[in-house]
ChimeraX commands (.cxc) that place a marker at each C-alpha (Angstrom):
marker #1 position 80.84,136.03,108.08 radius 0.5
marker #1 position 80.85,132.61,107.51 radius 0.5
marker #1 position 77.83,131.39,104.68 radius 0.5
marker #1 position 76.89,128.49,102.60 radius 0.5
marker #1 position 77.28,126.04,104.76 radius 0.5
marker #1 position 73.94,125.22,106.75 radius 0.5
marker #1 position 72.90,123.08,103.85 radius 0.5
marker #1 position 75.84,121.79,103.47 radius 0.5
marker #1 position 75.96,120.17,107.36 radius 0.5
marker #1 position 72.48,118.64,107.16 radius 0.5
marker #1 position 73.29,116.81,103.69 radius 0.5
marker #1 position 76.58,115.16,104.31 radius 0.5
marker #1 position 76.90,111.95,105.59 radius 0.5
marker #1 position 78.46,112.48,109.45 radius 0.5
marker #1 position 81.33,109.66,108.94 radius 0.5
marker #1 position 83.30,112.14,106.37 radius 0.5
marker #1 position 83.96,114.03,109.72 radius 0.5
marker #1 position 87.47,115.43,108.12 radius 0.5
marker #1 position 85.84,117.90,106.00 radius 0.5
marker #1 position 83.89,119.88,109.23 radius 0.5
marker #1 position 87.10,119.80,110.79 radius 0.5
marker #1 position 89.08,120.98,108.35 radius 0.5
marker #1 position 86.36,123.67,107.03 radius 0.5
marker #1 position 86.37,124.53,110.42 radius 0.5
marker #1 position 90.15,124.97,110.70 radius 0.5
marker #1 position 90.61,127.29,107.73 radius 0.5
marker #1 position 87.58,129.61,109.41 radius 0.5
marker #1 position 89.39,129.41,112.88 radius 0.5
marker #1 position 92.84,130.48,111.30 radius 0.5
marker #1 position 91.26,132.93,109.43 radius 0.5
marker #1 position 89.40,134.63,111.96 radius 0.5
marker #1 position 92.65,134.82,114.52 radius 0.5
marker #1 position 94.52,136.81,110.86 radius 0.5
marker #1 position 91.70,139.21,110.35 radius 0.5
marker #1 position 91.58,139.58,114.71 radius 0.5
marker #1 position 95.20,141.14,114.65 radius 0.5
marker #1 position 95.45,138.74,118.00 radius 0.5
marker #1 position 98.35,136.75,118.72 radius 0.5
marker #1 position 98.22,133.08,118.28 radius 0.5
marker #1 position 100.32,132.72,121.82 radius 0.5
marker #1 position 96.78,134.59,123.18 radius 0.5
marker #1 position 94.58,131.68,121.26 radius 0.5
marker #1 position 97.22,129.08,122.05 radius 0.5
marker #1 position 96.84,129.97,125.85 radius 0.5
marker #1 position 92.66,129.49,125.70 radius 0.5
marker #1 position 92.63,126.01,123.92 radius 0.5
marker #1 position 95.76,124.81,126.25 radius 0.5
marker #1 position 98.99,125.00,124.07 radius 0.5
marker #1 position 100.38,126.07,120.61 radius 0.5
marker #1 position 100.24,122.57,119.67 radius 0.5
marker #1 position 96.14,122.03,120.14 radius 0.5
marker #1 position 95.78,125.33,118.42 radius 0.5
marker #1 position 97.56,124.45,115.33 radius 0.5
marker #1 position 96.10,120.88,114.91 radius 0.5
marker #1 position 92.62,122.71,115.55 radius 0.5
marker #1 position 93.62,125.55,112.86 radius 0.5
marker #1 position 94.85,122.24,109.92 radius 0.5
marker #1 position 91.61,120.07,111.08 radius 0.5
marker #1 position 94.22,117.30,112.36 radius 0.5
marker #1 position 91.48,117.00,115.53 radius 0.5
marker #1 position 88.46,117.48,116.69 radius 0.5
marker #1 position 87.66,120.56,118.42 radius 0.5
marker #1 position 85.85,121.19,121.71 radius 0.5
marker #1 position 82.46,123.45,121.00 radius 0.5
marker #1 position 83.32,125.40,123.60 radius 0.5
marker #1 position 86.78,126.30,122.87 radius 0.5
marker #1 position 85.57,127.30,119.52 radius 0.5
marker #1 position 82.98,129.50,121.08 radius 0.5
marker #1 position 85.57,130.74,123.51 radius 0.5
marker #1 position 88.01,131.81,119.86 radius 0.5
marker #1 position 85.19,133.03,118.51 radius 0.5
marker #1 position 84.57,135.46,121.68 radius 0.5
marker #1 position 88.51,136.17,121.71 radius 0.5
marker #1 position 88.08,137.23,117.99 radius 0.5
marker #1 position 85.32,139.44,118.30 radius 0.5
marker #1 position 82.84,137.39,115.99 radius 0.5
marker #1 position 79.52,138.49,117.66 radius 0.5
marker #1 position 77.34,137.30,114.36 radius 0.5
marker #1 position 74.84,134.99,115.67 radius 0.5
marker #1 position 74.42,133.15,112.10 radius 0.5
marker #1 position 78.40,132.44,112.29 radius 0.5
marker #1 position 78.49,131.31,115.90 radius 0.5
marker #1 position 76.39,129.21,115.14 radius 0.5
marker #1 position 77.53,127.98,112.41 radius 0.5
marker #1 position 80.69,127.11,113.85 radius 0.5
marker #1 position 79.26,125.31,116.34 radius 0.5
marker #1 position 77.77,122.66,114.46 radius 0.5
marker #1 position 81.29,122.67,112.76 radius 0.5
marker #1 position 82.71,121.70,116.21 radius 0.5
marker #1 position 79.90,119.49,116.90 radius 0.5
marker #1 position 80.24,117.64,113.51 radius 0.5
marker #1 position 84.22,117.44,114.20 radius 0.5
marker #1 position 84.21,115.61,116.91 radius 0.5
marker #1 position 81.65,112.53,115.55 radius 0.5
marker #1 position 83.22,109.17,115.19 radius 0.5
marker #1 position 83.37,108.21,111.37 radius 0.5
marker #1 position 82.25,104.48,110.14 radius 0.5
marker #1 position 85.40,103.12,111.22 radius 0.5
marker #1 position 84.70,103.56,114.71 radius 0.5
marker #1 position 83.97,99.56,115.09 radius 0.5
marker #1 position 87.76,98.77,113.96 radius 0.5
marker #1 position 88.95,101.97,116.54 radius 0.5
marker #1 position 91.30,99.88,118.52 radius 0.5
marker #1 position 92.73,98.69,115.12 radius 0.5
marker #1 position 93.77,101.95,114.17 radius 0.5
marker #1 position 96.70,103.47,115.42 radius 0.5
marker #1 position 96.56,107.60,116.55 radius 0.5
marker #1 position 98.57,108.91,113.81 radius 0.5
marker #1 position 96.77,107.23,111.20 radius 0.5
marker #1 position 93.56,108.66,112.05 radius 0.5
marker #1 position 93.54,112.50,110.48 radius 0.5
marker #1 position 94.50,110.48,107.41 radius 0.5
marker #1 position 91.97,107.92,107.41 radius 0.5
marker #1 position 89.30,110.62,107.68 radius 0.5
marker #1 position 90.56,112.77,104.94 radius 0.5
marker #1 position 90.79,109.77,102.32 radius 0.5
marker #1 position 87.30,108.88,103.16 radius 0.5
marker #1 position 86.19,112.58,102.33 radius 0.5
marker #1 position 88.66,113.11,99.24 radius 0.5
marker #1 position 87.74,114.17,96.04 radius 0.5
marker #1 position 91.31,113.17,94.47 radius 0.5
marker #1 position 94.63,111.06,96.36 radius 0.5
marker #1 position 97.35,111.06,94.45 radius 0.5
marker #1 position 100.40,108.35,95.63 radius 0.5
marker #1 position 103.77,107.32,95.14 radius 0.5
marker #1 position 104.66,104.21,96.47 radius 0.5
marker #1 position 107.74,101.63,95.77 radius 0.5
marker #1 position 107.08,99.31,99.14 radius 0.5
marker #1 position 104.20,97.92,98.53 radius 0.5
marker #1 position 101.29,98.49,96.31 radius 0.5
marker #1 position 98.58,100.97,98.21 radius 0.5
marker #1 position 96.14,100.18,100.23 radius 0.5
marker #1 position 93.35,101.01,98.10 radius 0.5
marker #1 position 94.43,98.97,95.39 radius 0.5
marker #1 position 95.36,95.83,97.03 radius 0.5
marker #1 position 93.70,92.60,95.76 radius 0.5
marker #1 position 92.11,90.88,99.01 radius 0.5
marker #1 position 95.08,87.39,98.91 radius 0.5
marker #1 position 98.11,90.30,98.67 radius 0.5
marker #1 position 96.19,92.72,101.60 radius 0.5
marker #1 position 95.71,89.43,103.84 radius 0.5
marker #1 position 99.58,88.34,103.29 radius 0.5
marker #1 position 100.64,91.93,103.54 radius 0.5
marker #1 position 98.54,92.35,106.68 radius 0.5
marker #1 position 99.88,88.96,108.20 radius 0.5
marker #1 position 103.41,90.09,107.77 radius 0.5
marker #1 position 103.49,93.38,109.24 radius 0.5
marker #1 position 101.24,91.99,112.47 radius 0.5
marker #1 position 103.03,88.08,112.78 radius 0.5
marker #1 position 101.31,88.53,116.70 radius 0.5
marker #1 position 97.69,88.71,115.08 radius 0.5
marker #1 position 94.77,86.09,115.36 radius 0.5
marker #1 position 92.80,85.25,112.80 radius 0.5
marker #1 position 89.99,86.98,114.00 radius 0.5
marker #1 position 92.61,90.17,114.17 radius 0.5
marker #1 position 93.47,89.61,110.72 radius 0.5
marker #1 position 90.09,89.25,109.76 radius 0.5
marker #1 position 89.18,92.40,110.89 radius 0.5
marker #1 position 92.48,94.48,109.70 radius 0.5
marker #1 position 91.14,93.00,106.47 radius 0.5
marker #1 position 87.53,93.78,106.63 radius 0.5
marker #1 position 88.96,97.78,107.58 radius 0.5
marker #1 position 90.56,97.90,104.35 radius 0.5
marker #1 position 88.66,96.45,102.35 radius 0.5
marker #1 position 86.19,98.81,103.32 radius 0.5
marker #1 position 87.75,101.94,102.34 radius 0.5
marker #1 position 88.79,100.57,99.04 radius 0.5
marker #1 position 84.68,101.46,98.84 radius 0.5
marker #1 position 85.69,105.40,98.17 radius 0.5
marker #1 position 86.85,104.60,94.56 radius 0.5
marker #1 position 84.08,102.17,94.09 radius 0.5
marker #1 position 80.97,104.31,94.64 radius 0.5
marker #1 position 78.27,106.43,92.91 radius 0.5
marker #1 position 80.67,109.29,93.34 radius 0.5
marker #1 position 84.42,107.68,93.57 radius 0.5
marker #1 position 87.23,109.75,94.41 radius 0.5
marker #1 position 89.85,109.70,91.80 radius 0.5
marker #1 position 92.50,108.16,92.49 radius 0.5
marker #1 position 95.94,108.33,90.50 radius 0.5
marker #1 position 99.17,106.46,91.62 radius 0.5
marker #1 position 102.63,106.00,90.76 radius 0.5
marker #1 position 104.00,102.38,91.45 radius 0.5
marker #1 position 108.08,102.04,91.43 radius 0.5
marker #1 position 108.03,98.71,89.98 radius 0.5
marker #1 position 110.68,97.49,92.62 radius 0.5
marker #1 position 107.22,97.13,94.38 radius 0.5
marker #1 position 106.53,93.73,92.37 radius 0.5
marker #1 position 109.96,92.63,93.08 radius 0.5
marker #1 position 109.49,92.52,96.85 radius 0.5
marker #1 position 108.48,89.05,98.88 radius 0.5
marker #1 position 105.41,90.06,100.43 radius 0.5
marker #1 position 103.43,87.88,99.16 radius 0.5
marker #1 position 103.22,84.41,97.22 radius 0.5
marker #1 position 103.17,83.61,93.28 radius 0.5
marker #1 position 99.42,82.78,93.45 radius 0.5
marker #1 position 98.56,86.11,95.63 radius 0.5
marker #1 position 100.70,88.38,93.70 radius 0.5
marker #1 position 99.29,86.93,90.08 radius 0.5
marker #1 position 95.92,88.01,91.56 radius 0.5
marker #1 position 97.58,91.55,92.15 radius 0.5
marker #1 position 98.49,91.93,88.57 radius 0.5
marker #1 position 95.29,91.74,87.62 radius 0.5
marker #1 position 93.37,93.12,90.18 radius 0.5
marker #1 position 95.33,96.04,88.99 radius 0.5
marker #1 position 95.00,95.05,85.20 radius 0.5
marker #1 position 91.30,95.87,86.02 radius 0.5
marker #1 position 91.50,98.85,88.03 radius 0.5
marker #1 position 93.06,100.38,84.65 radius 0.5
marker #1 position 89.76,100.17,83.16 radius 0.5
marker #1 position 87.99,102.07,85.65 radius 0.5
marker #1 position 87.84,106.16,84.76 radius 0.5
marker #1 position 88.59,107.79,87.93 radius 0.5
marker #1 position 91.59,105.43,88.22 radius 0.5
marker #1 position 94.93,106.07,87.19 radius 0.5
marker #1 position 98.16,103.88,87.57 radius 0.5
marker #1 position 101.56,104.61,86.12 radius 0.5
marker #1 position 104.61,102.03,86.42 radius 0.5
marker #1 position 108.04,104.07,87.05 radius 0.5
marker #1 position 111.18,102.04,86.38 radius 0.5
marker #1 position 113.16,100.84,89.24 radius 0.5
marker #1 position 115.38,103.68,91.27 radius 0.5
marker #1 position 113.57,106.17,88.46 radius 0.5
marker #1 position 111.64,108.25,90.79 radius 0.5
marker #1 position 113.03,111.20,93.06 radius 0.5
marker #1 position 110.83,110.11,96.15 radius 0.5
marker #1 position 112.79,107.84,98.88 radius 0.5
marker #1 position 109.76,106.98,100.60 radius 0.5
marker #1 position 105.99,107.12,100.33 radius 0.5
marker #1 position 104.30,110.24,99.40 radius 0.5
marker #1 position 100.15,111.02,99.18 radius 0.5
marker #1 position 98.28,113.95,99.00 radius 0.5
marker #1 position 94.72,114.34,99.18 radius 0.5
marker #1 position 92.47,116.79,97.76 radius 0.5
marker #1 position 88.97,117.61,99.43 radius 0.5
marker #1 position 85.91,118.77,97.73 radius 0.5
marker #1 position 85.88,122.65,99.13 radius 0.5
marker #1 position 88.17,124.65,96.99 radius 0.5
marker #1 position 89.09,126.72,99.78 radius 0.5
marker #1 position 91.18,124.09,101.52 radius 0.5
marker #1 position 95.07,122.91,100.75 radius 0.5
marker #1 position 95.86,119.37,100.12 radius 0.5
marker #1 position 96.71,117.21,102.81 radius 0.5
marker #1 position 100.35,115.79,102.47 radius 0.5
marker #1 position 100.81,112.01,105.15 radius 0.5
marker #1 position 104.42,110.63,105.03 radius 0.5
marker #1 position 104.10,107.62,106.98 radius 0.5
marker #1 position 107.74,106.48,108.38 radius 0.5
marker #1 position 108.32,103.84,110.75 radius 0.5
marker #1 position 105.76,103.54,112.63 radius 0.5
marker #1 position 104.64,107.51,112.54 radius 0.5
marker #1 position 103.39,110.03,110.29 radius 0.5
marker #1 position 103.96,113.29,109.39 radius 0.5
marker #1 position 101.65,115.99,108.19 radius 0.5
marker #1 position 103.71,118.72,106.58 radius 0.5
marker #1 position 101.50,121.89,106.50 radius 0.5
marker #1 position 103.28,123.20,102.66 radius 0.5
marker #1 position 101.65,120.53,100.02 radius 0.5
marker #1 position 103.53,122.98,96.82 radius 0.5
marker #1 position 106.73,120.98,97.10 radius 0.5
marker #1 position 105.27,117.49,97.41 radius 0.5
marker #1 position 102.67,118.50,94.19 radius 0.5
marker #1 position 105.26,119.53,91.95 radius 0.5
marker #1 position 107.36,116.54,92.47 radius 0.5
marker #1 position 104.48,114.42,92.14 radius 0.5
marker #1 position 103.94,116.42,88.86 radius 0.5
marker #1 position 107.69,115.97,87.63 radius 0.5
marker #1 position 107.59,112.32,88.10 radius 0.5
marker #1 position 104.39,111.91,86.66 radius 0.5
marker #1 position 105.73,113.68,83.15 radius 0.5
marker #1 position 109.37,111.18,83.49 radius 0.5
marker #1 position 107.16,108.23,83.99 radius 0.5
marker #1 position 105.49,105.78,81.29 radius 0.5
marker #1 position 102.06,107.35,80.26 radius 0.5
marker #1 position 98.85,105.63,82.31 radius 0.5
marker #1 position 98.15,103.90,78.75 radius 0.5
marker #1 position 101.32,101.97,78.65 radius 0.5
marker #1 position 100.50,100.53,82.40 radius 0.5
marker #1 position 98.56,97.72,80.94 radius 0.5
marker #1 position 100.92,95.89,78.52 radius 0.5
marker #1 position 103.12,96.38,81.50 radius 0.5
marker #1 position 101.06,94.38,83.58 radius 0.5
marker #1 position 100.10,91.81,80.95 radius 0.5
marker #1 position 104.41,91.21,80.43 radius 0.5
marker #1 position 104.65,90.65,84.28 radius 0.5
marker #1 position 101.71,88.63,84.62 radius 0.5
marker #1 position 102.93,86.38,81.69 radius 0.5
marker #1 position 106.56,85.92,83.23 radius 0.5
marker #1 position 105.14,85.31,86.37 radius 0.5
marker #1 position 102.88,83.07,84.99 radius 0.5
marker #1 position 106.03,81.01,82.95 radius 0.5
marker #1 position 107.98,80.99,86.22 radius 0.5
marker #1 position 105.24,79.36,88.10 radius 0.5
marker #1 position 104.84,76.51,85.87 radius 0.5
marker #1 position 101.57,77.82,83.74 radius 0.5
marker #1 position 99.86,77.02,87.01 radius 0.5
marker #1 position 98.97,80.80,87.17 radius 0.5
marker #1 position 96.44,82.17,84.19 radius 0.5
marker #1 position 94.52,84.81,83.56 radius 0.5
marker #1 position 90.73,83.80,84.16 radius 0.5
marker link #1:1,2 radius 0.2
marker link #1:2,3 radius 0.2
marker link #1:3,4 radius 0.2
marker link #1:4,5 radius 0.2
marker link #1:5,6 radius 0.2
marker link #1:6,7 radius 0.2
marker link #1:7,8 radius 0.2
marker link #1:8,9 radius 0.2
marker link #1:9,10 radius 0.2
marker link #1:10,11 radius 0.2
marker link #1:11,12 radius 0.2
marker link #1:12,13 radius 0.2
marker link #1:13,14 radius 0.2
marker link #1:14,15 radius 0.2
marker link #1:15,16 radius 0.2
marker link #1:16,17 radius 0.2
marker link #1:17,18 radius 0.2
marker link #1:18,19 radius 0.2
marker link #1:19,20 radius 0.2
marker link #1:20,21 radius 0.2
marker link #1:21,22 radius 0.2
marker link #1:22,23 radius 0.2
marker link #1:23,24 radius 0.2
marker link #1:24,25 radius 0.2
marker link #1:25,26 radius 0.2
marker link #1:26,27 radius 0.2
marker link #1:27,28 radius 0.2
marker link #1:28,29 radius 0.2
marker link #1:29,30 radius 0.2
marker link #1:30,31 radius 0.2
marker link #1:31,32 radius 0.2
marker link #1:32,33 radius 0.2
marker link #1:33,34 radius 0.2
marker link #1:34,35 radius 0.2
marker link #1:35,36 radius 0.2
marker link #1:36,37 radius 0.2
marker link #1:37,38 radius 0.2
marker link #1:38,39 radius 0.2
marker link #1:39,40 radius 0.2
marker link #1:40,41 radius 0.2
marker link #1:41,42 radius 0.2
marker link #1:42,43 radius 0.2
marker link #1:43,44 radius 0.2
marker link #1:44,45 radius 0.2
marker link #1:45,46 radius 0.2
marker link #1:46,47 radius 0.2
marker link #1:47,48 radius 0.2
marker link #1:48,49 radius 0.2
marker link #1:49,50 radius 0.2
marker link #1:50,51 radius 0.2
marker link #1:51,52 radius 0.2
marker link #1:52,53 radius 0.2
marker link #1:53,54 radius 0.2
marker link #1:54,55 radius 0.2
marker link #1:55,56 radius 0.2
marker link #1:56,57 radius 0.2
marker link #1:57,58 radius 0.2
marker link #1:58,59 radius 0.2
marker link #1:59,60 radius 0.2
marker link #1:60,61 radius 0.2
marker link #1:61,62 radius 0.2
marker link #1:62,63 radius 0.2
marker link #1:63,64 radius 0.2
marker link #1:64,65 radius 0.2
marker link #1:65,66 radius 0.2
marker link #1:66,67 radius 0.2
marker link #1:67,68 radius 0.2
marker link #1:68,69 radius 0.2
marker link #1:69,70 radius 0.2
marker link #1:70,71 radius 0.2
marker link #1:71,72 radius 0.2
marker link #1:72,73 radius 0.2
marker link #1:73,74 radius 0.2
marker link #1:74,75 radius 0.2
marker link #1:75,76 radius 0.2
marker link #1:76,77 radius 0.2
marker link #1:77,78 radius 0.2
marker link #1:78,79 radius 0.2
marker link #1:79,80 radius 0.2
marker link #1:80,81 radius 0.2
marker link #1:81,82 radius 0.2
marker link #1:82,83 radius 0.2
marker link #1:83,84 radius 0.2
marker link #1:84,85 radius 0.2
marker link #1:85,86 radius 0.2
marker link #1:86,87 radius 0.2
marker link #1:87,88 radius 0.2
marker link #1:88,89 radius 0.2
marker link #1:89,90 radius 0.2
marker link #1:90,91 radius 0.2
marker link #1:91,92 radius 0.2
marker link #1:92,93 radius 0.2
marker link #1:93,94 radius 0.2
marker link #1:94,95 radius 0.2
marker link #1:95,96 radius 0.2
marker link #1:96,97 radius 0.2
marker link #1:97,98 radius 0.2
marker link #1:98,99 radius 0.2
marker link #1:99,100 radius 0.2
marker link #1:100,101 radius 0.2
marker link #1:101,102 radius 0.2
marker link #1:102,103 radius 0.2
marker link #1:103,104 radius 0.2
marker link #1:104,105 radius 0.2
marker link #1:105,106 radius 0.2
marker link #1:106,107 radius 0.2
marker link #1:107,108 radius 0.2
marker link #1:108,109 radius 0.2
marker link #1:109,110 radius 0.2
marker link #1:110,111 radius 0.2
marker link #1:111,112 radius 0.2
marker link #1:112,113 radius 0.2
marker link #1:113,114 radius 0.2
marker link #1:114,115 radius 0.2
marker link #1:115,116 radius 0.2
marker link #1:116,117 radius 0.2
marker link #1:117,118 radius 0.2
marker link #1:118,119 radius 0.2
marker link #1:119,120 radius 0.2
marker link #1:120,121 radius 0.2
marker link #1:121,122 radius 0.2
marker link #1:122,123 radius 0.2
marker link #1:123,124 radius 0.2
marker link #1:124,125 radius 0.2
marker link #1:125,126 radius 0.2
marker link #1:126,127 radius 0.2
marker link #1:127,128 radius 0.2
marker link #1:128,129 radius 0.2
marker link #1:129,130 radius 0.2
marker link #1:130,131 radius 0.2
marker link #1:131,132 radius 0.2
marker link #1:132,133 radius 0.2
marker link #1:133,134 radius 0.2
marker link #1:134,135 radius 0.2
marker link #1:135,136 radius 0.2
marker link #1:136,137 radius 0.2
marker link #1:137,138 radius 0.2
marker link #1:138,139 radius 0.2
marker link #1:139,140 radius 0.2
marker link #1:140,141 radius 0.2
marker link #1:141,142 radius 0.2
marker link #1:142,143 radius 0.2
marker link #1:143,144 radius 0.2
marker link #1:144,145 radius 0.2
marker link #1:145,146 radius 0.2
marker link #1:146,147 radius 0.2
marker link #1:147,148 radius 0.2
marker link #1:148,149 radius 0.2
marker link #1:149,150 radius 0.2
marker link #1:150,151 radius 0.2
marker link #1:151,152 radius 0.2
marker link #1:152,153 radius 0.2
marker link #1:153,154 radius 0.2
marker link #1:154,155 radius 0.2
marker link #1:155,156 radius 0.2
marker link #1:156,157 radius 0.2
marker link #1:157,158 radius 0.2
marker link #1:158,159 radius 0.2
marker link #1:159,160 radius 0.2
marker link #1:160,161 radius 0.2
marker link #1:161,162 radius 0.2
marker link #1:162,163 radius 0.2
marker link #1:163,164 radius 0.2
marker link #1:164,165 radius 0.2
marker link #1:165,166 radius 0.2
marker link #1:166,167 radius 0.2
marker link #1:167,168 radius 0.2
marker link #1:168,169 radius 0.2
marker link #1:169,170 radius 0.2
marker link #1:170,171 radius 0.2
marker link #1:171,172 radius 0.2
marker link #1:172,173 radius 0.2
marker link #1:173,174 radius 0.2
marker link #1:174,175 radius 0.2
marker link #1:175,176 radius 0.2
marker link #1:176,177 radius 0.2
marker link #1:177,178 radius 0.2
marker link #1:178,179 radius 0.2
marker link #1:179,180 radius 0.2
marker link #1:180,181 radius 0.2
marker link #1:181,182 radius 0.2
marker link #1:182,183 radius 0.2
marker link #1:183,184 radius 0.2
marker link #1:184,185 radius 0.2
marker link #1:185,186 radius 0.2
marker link #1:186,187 radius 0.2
marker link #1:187,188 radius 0.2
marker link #1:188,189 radius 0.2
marker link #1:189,190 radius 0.2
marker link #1:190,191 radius 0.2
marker link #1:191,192 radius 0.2
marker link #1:192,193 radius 0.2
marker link #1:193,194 radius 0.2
marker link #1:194,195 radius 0.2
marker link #1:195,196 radius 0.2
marker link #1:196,197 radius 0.2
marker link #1:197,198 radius 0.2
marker link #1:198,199 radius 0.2
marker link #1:199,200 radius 0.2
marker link #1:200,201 radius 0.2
marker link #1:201,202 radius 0.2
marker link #1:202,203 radius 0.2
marker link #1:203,204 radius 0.2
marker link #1:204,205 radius 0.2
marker link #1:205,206 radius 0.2
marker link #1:206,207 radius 0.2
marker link #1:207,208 radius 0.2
marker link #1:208,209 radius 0.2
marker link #1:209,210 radius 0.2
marker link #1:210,211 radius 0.2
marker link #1:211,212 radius 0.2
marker link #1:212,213 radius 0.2
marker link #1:213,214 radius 0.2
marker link #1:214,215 radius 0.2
marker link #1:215,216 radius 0.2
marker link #1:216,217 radius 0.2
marker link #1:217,218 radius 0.2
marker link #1:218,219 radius 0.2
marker link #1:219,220 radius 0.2
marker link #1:220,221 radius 0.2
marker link #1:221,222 radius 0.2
marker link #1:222,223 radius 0.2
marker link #1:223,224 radius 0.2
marker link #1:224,225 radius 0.2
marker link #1:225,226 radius 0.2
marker link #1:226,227 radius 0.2
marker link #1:227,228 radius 0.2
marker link #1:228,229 radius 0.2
marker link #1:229,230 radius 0.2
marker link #1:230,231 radius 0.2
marker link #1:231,232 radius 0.2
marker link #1:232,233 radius 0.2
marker link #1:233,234 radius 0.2
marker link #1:234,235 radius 0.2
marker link #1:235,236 radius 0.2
marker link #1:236,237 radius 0.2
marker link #1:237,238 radius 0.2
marker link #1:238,239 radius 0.2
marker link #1:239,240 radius 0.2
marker link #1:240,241 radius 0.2
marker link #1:241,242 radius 0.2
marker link #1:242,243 radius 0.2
marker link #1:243,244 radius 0.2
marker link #1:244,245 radius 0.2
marker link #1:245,246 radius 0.2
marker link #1:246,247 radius 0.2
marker link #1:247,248 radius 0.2
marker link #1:248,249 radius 0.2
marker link #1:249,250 radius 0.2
marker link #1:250,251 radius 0.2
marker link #1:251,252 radius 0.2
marker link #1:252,253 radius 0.2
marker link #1:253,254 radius 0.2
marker link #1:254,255 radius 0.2
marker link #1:255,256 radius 0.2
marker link #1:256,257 radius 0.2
marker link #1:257,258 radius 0.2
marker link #1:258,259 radius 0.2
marker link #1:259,260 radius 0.2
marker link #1:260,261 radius 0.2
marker link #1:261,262 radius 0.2
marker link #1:262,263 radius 0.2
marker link #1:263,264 radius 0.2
marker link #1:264,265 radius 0.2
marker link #1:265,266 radius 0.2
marker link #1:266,267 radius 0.2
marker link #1:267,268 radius 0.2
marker link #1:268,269 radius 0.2
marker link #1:269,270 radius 0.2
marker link #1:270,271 radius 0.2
marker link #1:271,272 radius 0.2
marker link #1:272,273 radius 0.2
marker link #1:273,274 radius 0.2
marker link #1:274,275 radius 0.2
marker link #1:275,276 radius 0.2
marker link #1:276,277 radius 0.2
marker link #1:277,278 radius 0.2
marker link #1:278,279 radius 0.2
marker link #1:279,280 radius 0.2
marker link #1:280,281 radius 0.2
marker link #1:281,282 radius 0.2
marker link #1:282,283 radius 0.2
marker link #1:283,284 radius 0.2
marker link #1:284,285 radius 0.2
marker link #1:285,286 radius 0.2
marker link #1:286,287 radius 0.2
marker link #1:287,288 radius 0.2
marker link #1:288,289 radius 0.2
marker link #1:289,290 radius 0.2
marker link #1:290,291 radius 0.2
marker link #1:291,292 radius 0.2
marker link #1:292,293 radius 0.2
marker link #1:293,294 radius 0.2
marker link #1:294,295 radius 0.2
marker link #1:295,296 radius 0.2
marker link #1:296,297 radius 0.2
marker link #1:297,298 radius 0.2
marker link #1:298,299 radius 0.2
view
């Protein structure tokens, strides 16, 4: 029987629609183990193994009544618990606050936007660019301009506005933490001009001194990761961390996090501490500062 979480559904705030769904998809698997039924049977009511599985990870949405129909195929007769997962299902399939920027946002990207907006801690590796979440508005506007040269302004505006606004999870009364390991090829790349990247530096310089941010600078070609790694951690305790590889154009959501945590962990230890990060920054700022002229200076 499921409990604790009536409360729970009429506190939240609906946009961090992730968390029903993926509360929703541990209780779902669960019940289908403890049933003894096959999950070709449960595969066969929601319409094919692949639903089933993105209903059982909270990838998706799921339809109230295919939940009720599971819940019938599983035997659950407790009125409390049907119930229960109803408003689950209900809750799963609301649109979250970035429903205005929807046509913006491409399908893949969407189980991951919801789960950052409902994490407790992300943790990143990144040697491409620097994150999202950490991108000073100049560097997110020339980043954003490069990777859509067919946008408008208005376009750009709004791909802007998008992520600005979910840089507001590590900004709030209770910010998710959020710890990241830059390769520092990542400042070495053309994305963006002197003057925008200058602003980077210490946009990032000050995101040092916040307390649920950490940032740690890996040499060049130090770190075992090839491409892009984050996982996300929710609030519940009772859910596994959610692992997005984005590559070309696609993601990935690998359903074993252990691998990706431990070498997170390993290249954590072989990288500079977080207290080193900024004299780092200060050095780059500085040269970057010489080789524009002096024009660039910290305010």
């Amino acid at each position: 029987m499921i409990t604790g979480w009536a409360g729970w559904l009429t506190t939240q705030e609906t946009d961090a629609l992730t968390r029903p769904r993926m509360v929703l998809g541990v209780r779902l698997r669960r019940m289908r183990e403890q049933s003894g039924l096959g999950s070709a049977d449960a595969a066969a009511a929601v319409g094919s193994p692949a639903r089933l599985e993105a209903m059982e990870r909270g990838l998706v949405g799921s339809d109230p009544r295919a939940v009720i129909t599971l819940a019938e195929m599983y035997g659950v007769t407790d009125h409390g618990t049907r119930m229960i997962l109803l408003e689950l299902a209900q809750l799963s399939q609301q649109e979250g606050w970035w429903a205005p920027y929807r046509q913006l946002i491409r399908s893949w990207f969407l189980p991951y936007l919801g789960v950052e907006q409902s994490a407790k801690l992300i943790r990143c590796y990144a040697r491409e660019a620097v994150p999202d979440l950490l991108q000073h508005p100049d560097y997110a506007r020339a980043l954003i301009r490069l990777r859509h040269p067919g946008a408008d302004e208005h376009e750009l505006g709004q791909r802007l506005r998008l992520r600005l606004r979910r840089q507001q999870i590590i900004h709030g009364a209770r910010p998710a933490h959020l710890w990241v390991i830059l390769d520092e090829a990542v400042f070495h790349r053309p994305l963006a001009d002197a003057s925008s990247m200058f602003r980077q530096l210490t946009h990032l310089l000050d995101l040092c001194e916040l307390p649920n941010v950490t940032i740690q600078l890996a040499p060049t070609g130090d770190a075992g990761f090839e491409k892009p790694v984050t996982l996300v951690r929710l609030p519940e305790h009772d859910l596994d961390d959610v692992v997005f590889l984005e590559r070309l154009g696609a993601a990935f959501y690998p359903e074993e996090s252990e691998f990706h945590r431990h070498e997170m962990n390993a290249l954590a230890v072989q990288s500079p501490p977080p207290d080193q990060t900024p004299a780092r920054l200060k050095e780059m700022i500085s040269r970057l500062s010489h080789d524009a002229g002096g024009k660039c200076r910290i305010a």
